[in-house]
C-alpha positions, 0 to 999 in steps of 0.5 A, a space after each residue: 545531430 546535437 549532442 547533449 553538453 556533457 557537463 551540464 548533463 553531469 551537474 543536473 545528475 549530481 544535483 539529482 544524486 543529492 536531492 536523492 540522498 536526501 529522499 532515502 535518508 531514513 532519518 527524514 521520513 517516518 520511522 513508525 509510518 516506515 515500520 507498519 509497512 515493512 510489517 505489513 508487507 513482511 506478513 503478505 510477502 513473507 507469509 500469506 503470499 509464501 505459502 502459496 508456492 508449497 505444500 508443506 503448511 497447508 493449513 496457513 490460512 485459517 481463523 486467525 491469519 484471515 483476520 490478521 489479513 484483512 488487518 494488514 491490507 486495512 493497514 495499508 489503506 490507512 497508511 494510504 490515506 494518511 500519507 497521500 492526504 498530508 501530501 494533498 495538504 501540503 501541495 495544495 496550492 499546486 492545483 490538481 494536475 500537479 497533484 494527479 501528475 506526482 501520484 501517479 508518475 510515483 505509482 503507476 509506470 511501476 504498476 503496469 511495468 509488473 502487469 506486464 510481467 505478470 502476464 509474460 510469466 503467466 501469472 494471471 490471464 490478459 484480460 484481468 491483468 489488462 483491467 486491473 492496469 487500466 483501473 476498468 476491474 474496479 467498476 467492472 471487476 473480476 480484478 487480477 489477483 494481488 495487482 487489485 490491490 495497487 489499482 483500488 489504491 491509485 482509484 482512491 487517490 482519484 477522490 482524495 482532493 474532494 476529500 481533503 476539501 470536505 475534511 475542512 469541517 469535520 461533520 461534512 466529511 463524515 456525512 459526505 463519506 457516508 453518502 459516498 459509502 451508501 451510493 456506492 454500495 447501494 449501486 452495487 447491490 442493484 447494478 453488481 458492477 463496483 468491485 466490492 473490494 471499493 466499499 470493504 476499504 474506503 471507511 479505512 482510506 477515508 480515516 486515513 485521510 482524516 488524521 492527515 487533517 487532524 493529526 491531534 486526532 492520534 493523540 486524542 483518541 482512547 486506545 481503551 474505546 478503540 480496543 472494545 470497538 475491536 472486540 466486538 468487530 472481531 466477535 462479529 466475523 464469527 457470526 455464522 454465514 456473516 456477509 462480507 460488509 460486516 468485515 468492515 468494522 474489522 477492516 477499520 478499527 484493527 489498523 485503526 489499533 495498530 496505527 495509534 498505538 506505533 505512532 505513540 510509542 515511536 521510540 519503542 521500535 527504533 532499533 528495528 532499523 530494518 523495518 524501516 530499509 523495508 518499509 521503504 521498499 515495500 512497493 517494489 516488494 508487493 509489485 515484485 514478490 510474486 514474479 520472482 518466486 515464481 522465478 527463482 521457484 523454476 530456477 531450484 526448489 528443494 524437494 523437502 517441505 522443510 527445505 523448501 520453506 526455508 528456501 522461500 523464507 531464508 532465500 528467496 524473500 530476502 532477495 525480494 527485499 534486497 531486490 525491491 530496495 535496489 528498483 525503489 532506490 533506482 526508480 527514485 533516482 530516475 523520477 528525482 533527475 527527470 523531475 526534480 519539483 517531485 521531492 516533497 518533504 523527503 518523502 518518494 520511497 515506498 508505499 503510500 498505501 
């Protein structure tokens, strides 16, 4: 048996250890990018997920949190698209195995690692578990509940080139976006098997990917029009028995909102360093959440309602996030030793959804 040179195994470590420091470096990454997820996951892990493992405030989901919701996912998909249409731009020269190969090692181990805990711990059945990570749930739905999520997400990047390659004359990319929109939703009206979740979320995806190519767009944008547009998406969800198309307008222009207006003022957020430490984590928080309430729920769980949510929002959350950062900085530094050529502009960690 040969066995592997000691020193050269050292070296490659070390040089790994210090690309990786330089992936983790706050300081290289986006801080504004960093604090809208750390944000975002904050509301879904640290509230609309929360409660639903106690009674004590049963009316958490109502008129206002529903909307703020569908902001927050819509803010990821945003984020999404942005990010993985900049990295698109960048890597273009590298052709689309290397592109499919660096999307999904990043994503999808850590994706099917937690479907796996999801179905040991029993939440949520094998079969929907088993088509939400093999993607089948987002052309033959119903998707596992939470897990949808990152499976819609790792669909979208499926298309991304295409989009890029589109997104170079900008009347194309919106007249080939609307076609792939109305094929889409034309083919669910009449077949019932896309899952709906695809149509609600692509106009965002396909905005994010936008101001990956023309970021000036950011700048350019009236915060004045995007705040009417705003309004009236919201007035529109009041609309007794609305189908749940009409929910896009909402979808796009409430992270639209959000986006333009923390990237502009930068400056204003960074002395929320911590939003950045849990940006960066917020994959592991969103894949990890559940499972270790679940676990740390069977492990003690007061009898109070009181006490019980400050044991999920004082305890157990911030040893989710602590948690999740440990599992990115660990899963960084595996992808970052087995595969070098991943680092891209400092940027591993986190969502890119």
């Amino acid at each position: 048996m040969i066995e592997p040179n000691g020193d050269i195994f050292h070296q490659n470590f070390s040089k790994a250890q210090n690309r990786y420091m330089i992936g983790v470096n706050l300081e290289t990454r986006n801080f504004a990018i960093d604090f809208l997820k750390g944000i975002s996951i904050l509301y879904i892990a640290g509230y609309w997920h929360l409660f639903n493992y106690t009674k004590a405030f049963p009316n958490y989901q109502n008129v206002v949190t529903d909307r703020l919701l569908m902001v927050t996912l819509g803010l990821f998909v945003l984020i999404s698209g942005y990010l993985i249409g900049t990295k698109a731009n960048n890597d273009s020269k590298n052709g689309l195995v290397v592109f499919y190969s660096k999307r999904l090692l990043r994503i999808y181990p850590p994706f099917i690692f937690f479907s796996i805990i999801f179905y040991i711990l029993n939440i949520g059945s094998g079969k929907k578990l088993f088509k939400t990570a093999t993607l089948i749930s987002m052309v033959f739905p119903p998707a596992a509940n939470t897990l949808w999520f990152v499976a819609m997400i790792i669909t979208f990047y499926l298309i991304t080139p295409l989009l890029i390659n589109m997104s170079k004359n900008m009347v194309k990319y919106f007249l080939f976006c609307v076609l792939l929109f109305g094929s889409a939703f034309i083919f669910n009206h009449f077949f019932n098997i896309l899952n709906v979740r695809l149509i609600l979320f692509f106009p965002i995806f396909a905005v994010g990917v936008l101001f990956a190519s023309y970021k000036e767009l950011i700048d350019n944008l009236r915060l004045s029009v995007i705040s009417l547009f705003l309004i009236a998406s919201i007035m529109v969800t009041f609309i007794d028995n609305v189908t749940q198309f009409l929910w896009i307008p909402l979808i796009v222009f409430g992270p639209l909102f959000c986006f333009v207006i923390i990237l502009r003022k930068e400056k204003m957020i960074e002395r929320f360093k911590i939003m950045g430490h849990i940006g960066y984590a917020s994959l592991f928080v969103y894949l990890s959440h559940r499972p270790i309430y679940v676990l740390l729920k069977k492990l003690y769980f007061p009898q109070s309602e009181i006490s019980q949510i400050f044991y999920l929002a004082a305890v157990c959350l911030p040893l989710i996030i602590v948690i999740s950062w440990v599992l990115q900085k660990w899963y960084n530094n595996i992808i970052l030793f087995v595969s070098p050529k991943l680092v891209t502009n400092g940027r591993i960690g986190g969502l890119s959804f």
